[in-house]
DOFIZA-639707 format. One line per field, with one value per residue (C-alpha): chain; residue number from 1; z, y, x. Coordinates in Angstrom, 3 decimals, decimal comma. Example, Ala and Ser with C-alpha at 12.3 -4.5 7.8 and 13.67 -1.06 7.14 Angstrom:
% DOFIZA-639707
kette	[A  A]
nr	[1  2]
zz	[7,800  7,140]
yy	[-4,500  -1,060]
xx	[12,300  13,670]
//
This chain:
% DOFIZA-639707
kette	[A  A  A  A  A  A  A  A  A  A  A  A  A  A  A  A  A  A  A  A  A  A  A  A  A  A  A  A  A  A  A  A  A  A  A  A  A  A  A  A  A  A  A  A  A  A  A  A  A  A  A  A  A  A  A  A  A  A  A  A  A  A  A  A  A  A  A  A  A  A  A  A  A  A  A  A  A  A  A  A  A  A  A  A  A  A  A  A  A  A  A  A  A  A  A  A  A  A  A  A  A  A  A  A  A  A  A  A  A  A  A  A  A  A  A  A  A  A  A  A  A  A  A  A  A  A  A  A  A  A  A  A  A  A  A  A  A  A  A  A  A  A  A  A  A  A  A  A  A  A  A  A  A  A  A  A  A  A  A  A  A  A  A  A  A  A  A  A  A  A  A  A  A  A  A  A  A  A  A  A  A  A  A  A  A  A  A  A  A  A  A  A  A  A  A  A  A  A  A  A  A  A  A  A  A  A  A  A  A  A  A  A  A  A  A  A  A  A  A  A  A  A  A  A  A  A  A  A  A  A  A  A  A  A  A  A  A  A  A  A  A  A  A  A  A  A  A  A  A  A  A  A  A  A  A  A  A  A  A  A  A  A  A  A  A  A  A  A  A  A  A  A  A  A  A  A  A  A  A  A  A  A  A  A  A  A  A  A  A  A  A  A  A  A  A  A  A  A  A  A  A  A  A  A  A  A  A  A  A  A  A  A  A  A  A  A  A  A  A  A  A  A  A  A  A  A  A  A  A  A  A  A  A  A  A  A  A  A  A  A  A  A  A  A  A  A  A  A  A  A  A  A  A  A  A  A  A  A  A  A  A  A  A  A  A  A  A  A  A  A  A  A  A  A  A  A  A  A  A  A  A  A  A  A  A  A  A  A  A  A  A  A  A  A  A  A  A  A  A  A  A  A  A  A  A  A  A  A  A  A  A  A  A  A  A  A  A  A  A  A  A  A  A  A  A  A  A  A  A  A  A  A  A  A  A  A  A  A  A  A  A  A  A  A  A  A  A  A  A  A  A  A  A  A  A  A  A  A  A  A  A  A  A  A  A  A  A  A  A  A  A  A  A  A  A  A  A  A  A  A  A  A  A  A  A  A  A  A  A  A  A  A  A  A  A  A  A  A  A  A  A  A  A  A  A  A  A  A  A  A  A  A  A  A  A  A  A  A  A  A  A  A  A  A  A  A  A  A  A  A  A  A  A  A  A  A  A  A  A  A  A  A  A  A  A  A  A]
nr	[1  2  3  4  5  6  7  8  9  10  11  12  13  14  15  16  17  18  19  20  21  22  23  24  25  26  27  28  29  30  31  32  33  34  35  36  37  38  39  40  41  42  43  44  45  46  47  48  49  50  51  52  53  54  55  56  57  58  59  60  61  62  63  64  65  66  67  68  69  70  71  72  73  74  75  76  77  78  79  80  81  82  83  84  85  86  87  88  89  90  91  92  93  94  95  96  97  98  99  100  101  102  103  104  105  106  107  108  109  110  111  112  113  114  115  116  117  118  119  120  121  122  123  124  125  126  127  128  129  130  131  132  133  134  135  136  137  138  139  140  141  142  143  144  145  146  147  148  149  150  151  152  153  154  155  156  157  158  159  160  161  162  163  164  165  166  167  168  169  170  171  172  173  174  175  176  177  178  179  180  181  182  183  184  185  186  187  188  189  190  191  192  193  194  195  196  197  198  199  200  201  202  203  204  205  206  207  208  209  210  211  212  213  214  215  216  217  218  219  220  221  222  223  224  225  226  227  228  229  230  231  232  233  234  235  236  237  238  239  240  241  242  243  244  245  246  247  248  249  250  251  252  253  254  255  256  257  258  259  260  261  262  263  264  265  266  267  268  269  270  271  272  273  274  275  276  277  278  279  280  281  282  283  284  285  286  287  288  289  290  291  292  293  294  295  296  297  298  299  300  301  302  303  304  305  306  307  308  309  310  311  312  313  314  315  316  317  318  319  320  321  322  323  324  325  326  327  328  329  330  331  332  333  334  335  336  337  338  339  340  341  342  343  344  345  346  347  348  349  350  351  352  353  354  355  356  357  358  359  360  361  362  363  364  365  366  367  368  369  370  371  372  373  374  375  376  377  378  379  380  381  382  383  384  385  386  387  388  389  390  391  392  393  394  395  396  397  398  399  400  401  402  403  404  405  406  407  408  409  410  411  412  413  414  415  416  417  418  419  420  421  422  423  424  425  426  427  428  429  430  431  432  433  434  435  436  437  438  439  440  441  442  443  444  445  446  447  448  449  450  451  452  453  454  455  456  457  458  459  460  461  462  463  464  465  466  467  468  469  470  471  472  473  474  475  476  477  478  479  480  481  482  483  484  485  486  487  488  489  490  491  492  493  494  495  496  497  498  499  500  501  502  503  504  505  506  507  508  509  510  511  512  513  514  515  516  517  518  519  520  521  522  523  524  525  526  527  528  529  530  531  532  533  534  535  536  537  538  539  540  541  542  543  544  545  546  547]
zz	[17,869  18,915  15,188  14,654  18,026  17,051  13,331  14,861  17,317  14,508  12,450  15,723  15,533  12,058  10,700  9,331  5,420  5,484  6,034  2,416  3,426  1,505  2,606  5,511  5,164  8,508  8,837  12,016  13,144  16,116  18,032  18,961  15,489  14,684  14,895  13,146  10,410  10,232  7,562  9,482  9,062  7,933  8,641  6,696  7,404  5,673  7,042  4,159  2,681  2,193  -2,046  -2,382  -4,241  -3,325  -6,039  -3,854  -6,967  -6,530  -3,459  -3,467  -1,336  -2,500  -6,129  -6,097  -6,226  -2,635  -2,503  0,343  2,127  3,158  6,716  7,710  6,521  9,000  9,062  12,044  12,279  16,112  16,386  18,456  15,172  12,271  13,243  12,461  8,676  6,751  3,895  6,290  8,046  8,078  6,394  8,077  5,605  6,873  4,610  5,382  3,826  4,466  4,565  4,455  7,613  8,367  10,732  14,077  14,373  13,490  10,072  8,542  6,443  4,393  2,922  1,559  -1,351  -2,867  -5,818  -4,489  -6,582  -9,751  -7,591  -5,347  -2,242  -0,025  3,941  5,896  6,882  10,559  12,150  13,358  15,897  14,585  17,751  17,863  18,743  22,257  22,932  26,324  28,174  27,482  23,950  23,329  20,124  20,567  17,907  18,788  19,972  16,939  16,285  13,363  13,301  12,431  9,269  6,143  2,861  3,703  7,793  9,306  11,543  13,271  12,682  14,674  17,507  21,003  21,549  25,350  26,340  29,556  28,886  26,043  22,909  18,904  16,862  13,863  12,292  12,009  10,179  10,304  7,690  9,784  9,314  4,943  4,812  1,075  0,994  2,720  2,119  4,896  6,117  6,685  7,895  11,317  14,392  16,637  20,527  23,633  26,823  30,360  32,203  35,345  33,197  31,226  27,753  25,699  22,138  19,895  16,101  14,833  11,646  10,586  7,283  5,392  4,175  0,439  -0,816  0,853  1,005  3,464  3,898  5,161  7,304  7,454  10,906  12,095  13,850  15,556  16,915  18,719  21,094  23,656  22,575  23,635  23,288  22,744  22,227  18,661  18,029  19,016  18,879  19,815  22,709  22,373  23,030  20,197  21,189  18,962  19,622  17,142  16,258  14,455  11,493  11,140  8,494  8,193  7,038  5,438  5,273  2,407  3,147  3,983  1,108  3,480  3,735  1,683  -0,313  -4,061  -2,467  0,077  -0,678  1,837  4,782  8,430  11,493  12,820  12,048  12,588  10,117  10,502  7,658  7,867  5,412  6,353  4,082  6,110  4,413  1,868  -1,068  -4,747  -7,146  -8,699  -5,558  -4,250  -1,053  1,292  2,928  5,789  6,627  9,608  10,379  13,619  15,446  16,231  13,331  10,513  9,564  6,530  4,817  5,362  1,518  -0,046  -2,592  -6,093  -7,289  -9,054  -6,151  -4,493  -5,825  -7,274  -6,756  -9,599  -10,816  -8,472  -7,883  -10,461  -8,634  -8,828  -11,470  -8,334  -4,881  -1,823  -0,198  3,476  5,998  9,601  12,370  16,013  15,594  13,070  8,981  7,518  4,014  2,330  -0,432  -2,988  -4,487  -6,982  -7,110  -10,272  -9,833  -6,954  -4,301  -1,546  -2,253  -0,672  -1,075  -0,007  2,196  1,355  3,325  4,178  4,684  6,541  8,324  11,858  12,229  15,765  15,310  11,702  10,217  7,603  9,086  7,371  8,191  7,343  6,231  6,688  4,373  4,420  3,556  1,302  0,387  -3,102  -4,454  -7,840  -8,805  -11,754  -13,290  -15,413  -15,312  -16,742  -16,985  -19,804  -22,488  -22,235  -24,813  -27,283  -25,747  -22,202  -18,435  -16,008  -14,692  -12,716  -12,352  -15,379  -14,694  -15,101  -17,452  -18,029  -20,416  -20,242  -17,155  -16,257  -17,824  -15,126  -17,011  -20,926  -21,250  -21,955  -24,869  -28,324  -30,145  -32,835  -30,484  -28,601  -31,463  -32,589  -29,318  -29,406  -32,971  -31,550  -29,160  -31,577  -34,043  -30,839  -30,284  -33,145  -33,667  -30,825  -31,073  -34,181  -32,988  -30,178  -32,345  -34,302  -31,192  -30,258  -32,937  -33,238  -29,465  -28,957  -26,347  -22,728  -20,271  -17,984  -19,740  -19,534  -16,017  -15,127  -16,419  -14,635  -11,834  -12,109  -13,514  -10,655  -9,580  -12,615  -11,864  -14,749  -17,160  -15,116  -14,777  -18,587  -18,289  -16,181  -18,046  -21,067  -19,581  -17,995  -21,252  -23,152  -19,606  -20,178  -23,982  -22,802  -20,455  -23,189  -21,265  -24,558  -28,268  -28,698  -26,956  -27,911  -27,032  -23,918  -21,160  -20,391  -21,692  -18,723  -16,083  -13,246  -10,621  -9,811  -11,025  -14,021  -12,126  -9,747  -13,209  -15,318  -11,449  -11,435  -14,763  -14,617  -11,743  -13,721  -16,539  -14,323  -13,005  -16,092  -17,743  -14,203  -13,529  -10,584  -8,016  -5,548  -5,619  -2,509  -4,253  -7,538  -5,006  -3,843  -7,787  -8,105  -4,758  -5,951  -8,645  -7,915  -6,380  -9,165  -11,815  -9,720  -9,250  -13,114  -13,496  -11,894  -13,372  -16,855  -15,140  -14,249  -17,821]
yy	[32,539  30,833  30,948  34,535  35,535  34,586  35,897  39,465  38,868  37,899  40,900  43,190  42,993  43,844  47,557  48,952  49,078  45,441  44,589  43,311  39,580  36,430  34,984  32,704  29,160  27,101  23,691  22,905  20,360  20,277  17,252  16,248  16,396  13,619  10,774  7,223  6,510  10,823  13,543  15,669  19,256  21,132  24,655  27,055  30,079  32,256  35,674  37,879  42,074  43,285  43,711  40,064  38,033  34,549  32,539  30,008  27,570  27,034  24,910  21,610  18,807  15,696  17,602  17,125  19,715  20,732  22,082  24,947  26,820  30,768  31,180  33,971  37,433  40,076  42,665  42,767  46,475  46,921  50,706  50,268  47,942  50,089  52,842  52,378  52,509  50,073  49,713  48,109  46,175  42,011  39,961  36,906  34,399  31,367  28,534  24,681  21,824  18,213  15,096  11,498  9,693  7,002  4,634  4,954  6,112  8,871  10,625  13,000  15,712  18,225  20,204  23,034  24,476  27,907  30,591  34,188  37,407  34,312  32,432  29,255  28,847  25,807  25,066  22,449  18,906  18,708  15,046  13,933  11,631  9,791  8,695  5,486  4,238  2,621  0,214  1,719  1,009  4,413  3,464  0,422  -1,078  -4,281  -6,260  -6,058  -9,888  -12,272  -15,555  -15,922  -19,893  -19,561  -17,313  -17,982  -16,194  -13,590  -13,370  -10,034  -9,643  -6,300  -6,115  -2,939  -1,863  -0,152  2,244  2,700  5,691  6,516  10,341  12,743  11,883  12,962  9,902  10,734  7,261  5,326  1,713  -0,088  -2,099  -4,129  -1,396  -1,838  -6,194  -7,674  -10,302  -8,076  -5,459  -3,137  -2,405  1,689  3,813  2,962  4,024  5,598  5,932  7,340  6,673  6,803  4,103  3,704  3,490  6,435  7,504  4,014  4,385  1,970  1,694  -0,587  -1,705  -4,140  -6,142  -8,916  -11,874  -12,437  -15,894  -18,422  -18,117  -16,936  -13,141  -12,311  -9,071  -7,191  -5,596  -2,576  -0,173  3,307  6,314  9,207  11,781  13,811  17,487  20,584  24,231  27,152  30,008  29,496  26,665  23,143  20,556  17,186  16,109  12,869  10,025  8,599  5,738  2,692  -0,153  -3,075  -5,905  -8,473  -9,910  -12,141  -14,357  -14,371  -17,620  -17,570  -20,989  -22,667  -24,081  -27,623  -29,739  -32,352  -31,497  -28,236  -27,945  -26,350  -23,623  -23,009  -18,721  -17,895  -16,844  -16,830  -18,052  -20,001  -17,741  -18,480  -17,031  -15,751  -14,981  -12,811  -11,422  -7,096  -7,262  -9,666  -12,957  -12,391  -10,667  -10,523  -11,696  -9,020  -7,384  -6,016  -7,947  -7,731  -10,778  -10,159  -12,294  -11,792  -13,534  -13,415  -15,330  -15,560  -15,042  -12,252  -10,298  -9,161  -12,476  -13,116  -12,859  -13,702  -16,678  -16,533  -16,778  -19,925  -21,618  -21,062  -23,956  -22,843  -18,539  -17,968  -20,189  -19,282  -15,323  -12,322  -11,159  -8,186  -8,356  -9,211  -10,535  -7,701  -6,538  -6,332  -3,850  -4,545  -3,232  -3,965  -7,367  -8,460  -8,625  -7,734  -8,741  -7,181  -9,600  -8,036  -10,455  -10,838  -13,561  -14,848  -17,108  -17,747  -19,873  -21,373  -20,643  -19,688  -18,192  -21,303  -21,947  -22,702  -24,013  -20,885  -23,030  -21,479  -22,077  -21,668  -20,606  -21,391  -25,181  -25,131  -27,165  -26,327  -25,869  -25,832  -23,107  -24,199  -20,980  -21,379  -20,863  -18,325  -18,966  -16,542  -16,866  -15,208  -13,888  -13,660  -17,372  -16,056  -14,042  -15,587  -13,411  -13,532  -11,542  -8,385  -8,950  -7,288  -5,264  -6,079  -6,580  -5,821  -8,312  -8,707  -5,907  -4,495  -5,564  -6,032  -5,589  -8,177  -7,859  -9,981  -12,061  -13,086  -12,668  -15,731  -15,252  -16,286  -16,328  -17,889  -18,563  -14,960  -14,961  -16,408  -19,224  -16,827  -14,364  -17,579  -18,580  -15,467  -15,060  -18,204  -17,908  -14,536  -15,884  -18,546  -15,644  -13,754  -16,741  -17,653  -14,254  -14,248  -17,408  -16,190  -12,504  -14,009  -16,094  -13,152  -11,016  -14,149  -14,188  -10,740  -9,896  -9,687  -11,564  -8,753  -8,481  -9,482  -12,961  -13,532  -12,771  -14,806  -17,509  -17,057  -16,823  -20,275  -21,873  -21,107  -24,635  -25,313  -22,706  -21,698  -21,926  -19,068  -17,591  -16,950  -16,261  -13,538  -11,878  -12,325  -10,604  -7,709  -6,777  -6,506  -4,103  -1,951  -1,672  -1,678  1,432  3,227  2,435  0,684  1,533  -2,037  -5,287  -7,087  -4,137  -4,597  -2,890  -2,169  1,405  2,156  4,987  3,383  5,637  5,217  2,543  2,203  1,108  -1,024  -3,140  -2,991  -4,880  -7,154  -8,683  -8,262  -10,603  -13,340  -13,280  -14,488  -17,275  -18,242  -18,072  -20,217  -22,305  -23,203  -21,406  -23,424  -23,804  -21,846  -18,818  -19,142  -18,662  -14,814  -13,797  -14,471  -12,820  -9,531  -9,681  -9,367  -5,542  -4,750  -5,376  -3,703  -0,561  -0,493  -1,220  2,027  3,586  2,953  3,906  7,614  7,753]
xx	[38,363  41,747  43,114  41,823  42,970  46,687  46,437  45,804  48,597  50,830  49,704  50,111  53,324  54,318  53,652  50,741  52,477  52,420  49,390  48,308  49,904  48,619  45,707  45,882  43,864  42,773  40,186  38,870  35,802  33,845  35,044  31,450  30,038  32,662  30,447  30,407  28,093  26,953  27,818  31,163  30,990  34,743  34,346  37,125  38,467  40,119  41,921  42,570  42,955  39,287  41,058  40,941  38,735  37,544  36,446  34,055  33,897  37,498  37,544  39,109  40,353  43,170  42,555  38,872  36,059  35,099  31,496  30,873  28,719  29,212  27,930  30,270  31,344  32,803  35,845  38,056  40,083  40,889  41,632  45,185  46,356  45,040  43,846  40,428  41,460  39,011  41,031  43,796  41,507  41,056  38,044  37,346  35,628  33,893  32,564  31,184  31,815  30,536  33,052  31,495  30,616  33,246  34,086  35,857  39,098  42,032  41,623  44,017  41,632  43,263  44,703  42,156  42,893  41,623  41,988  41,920  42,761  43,600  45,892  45,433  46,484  46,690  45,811  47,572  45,756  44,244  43,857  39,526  38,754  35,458  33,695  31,753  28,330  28,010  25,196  23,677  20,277  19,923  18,286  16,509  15,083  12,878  10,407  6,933  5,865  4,480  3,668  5,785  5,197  1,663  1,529  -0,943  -1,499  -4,547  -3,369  -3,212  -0,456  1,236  4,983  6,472  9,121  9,117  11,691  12,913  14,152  16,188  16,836  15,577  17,284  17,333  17,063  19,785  19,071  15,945  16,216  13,131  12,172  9,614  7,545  7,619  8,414  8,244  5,769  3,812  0,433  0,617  -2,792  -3,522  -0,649  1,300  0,308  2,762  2,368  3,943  4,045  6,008  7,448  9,411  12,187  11,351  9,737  8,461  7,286  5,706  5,606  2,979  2,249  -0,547  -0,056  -1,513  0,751  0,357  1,871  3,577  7,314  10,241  10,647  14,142  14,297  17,235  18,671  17,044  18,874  18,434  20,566  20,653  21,669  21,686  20,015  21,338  20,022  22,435  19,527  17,957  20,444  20,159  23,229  24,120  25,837  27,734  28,377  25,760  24,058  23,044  20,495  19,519  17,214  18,562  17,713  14,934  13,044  9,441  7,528  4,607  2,836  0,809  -2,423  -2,651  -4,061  -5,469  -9,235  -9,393  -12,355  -12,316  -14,937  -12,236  -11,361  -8,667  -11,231  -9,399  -11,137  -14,094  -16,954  -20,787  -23,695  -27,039  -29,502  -33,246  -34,943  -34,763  -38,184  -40,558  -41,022  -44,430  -43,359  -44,309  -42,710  -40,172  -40,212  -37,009  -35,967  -32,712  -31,306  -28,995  -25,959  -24,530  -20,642  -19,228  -16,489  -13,509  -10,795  -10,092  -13,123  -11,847  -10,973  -14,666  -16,313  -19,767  -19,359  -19,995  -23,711  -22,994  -21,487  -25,299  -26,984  -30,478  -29,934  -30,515  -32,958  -35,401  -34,299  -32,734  -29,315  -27,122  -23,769  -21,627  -21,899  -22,255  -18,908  -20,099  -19,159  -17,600  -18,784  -18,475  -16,909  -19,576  -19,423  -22,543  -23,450  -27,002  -27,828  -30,819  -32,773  -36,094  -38,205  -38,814  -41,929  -44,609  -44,995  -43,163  -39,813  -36,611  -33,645  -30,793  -28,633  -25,115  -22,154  -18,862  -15,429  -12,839  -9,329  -8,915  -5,295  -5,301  -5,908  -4,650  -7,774  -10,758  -14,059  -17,049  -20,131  -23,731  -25,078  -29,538  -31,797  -34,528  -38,168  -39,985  -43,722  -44,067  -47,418  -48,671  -49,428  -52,029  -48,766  -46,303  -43,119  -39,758  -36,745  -36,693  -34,508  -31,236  -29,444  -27,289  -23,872  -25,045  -24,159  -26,652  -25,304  -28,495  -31,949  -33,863  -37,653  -39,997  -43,202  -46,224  -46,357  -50,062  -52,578  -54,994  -58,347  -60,543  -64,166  -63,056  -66,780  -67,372  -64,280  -65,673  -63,786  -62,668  -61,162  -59,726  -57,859  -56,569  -55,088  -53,449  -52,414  -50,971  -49,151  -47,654  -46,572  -44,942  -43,010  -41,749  -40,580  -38,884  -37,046  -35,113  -34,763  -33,146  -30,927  -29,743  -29,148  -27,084  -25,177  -24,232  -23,501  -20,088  -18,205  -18,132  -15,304  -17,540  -18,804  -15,265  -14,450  -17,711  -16,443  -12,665  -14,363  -16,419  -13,028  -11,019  -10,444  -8,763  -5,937  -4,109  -6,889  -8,842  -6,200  -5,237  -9,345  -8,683  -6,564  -8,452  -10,958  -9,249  -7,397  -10,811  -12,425  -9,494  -10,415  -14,366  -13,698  -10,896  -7,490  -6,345  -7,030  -7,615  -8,371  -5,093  -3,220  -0,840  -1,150  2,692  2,580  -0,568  1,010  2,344  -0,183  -3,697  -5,876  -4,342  -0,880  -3,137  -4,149  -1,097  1,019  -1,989  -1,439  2,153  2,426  -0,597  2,070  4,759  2,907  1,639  5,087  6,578  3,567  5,373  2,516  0,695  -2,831  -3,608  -1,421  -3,288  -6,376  -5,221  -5,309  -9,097  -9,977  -8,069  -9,826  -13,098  -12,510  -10,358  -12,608  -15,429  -13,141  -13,302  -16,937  -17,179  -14,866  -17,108  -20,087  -18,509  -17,811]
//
């Protein structure tokens, strides 16, 4: 209002035939929007005859384009100056630019230039004054509290901040890579709370995330800043000074296991956990009935690293009992991890289903432990029955129960059979056999090798390290053929979208390939790839039985 207030001075006293003057070009910048490290607003204003025309591409600045923003438009014609004639009145033309933040100190900005009725015209430079950020107790930024001594591959840790807060600010810059670290899978979203203190407003960002391979993870320097908010009706602005607080950088180590009293079955599980088995179905079944055995972990450690082993690391399972395609998942609840294990016996008796012995690392004392998982005894009917497993399709895993079917029942009175119908039987029987035998020898040789023989057989290999792990791989490039990903088994998968579970698979076997091609991995590393993988391949297991 100052420069328009002296333009219509300066035009008060001239008369009213010479009015049509060359436009008149003026930069100003609020001084508190001058602030290190932020965007500075130039406003423009230009005082010109309501006959010219502005061309607002034309703006420029030390011969460069300028780009702009119209935010005003309004004609000025004070009666006792031109009395009230709108063709002599003045058009006040407001515009906004943005300059680049800088540092603290005196600028020179300017000049403006602009073409107006096909001819440019120039405004003179004005000088900023680009505040800087002050460290106050106003605005705090601290780490949240970690043990960052005692970090394995497969921990769960929270990484996160608490913001103090002596007086209500805007934050205008928010650094915090804490909350995103490489070497890192962040576990859900973060959670974000509020609260008072005697020292005023406290927030906390928290983040929990899972540590991936061993390695050191540097962390940049977080930073935050704000200011003071002001409300002028509708509008809100910012009040300086602006005020800065920082963590510094930090590193974050993750540890390899020990080697010193790790056993091959060890799979990355977290704690010292305890486990309880029952059978959900009483303990006198049939056989081929459908029981559930319930394993029950608690303790003290990470839930989630808890898994069930392999079958074949269950010495006898599946001699004795048919199993599902893959071991349960379990479910958490209330501090405990519950696993529901389905089971069929496969032969009467005394039997039962055995125990098997769950090795962990307690992170607190840094040493392997070793769970005795019990056993649980089953009495199975049906001793006059001799059953085995149905024969599966050509082609097909055990990927569900097959049912059993007799083979032959006892024959409890023979006296009443003659000896021809004895012999037929048994001649039968013979002929049945044979039959069999080289049925199942051509079905053997024309079944073609499954994704899932394959990843079986990664799976049992995973001591050996780089041989299930080129297994692995192997076996996921023929799934994504088996499910229709890929034309074709030796196709790569580079060319698979980068979203869904198509991205999950094509970053899974990117990062195998780079071990395989370093070979430089440790063994406890190598260990992570085979634990992803079991819900990978799962995820598309089901994603062939939705199609």
């Amino acid at each position: 209002m100052f420069l328009l207030t002296c333009f219509l001075m300066f035009f008060s006293s001239l008369p009213a035939a010479s009015v049509n003057l060359p436009p008149k070009i003026s930069l100003s910048v609020p001084p508190e929007s001058a602030v290190e490290g932020r965007d500075i607003p130039l406003y423009i204003t230009i005082l010109h005859s309501p006959r010219d025309r502005i061309d607002e591409s034309s703006f420029s600045m030390d011969q460069m384009p300028f780009k702009v923003t119209s935010i005003q438009t309004e004609k000025v014609a004070p009666e006792e100056i031109f009395k009230g004639d709108e063709e002599d009145s003045i058009v006040v033309n407001r515009y906004r630019g943005m300059l680049p933040g800088r540092k603290p100190g005196i600028y020179t900005v300017g000049p403006i230039s602009v073409v107006v009725n096909k001819i440019r015209y120039e405004s003179g430079g004005i000088s900023i004054s680009v505040q800087g950020a002050v460290s106050s107790k106003v605005l705090r930024l601290e780490a949240l509290p970690f043990d960052g001594s005692k970090i394995f591959p497969g921990q769960q840790i929270i990484l996160g901040y608490r913001i103090y807060f002596e007086k209500p600010l805007q934050l205008t810059r928010e650094e915090l890579p804490l909350i995103n670290v490489k070497g890192f899978l962040n576990v859900g979203s973060p959670t974000i709370t509020t609260e008072d203190t005697p020292e005023g407003g406290m927030q906390t960002i928290a983040q929990k995330a899972r540590a991936q391979r061993p390695g050191t993870y540097s962390v940049p320097q977080s930073v935050i800043e704000g200011m003071e908010v002001e409300s002028n009706g509708e509008e809100k602005m910012l009040i300086p000074p602006l005020y800065r607080a920082a963590v510094k950088e930090m590193d974050l180590k993750v540890l390899p296991f020990p080697e010193k009293g790790r056993s091959a079955e060890f799979d990355g599980t977290l704690g010292s956990f305890v486990w309880r088995t029952a059978s959900l179905d009483g303990t006198d079944v049939k056989v081929g009935q459908t029981i559930r055995i319930e394993y029950r972990v608690s303790g003290r450690g990470d839930l989630s690293t808890v898994k069930f082993p392999p079958f074949n690391q269950i010495v006898g399972l599946q001699d004795t009992f048919w199993t599902e395609s893959l071991p349960p998942t379990g479910e958490e609840e209330d501090g405990v991890k519950r696993f529901i294990l389905t089971l069929r016996p496969k032969r009467a008796g005394m039997v039962e289903v055995p125990g098997f012995f769950a090795y962990s690392f307690d992170t607190v004392s840094q040493k392997y432990l070793t769970a005795s998982v019990p056993a649980v005894a089953l009495k199975v009917e049906g001793t006059k029955e001799a059953v085995r497993q149905a024969p599966q399709k050509e082609g097909e895993g055990n990927e569900s129960f097959a049912p059993p079917y007799e083979v032959m029942r006892g024959v409890e009175k023979s006296s009443e059979m003659s000896f021809p119908i004895i012999i037929g039987v048994i001649f039968s029987f013979i002929l049945v056999g044979i039959v069999e035998v080289l049925l199942h020898k051509k079905l053997q040789k024309k079944a073609p090798v499954t994704s899932q023989k394959l990843f079986y057989e990664a799976i049992a290999r995973r001591a050996k390290g780089y041989e299930g792990l080129r297994l692995l791989k192997d076996a996921f490039y023929r799934r994504l053929c088996e499910v229709g990903m890929t034309s074709k088994i030796e196709e790569t998968p580079l060319e698979l979208p980068d979203e869904g579970l198509a991205g999950e698979v094509k970053g899974y076997l990117k990062s195998i390939d780079e071990v395989l091609y370093r070979r430089d991995a440790a063994a406890e590393s190598l260990g992570l790839f085979f634990e992803e993988a079991i819900g990978l391949y799962q995820k598309l297991k089901q994603l062939q039985t939705l199609n």
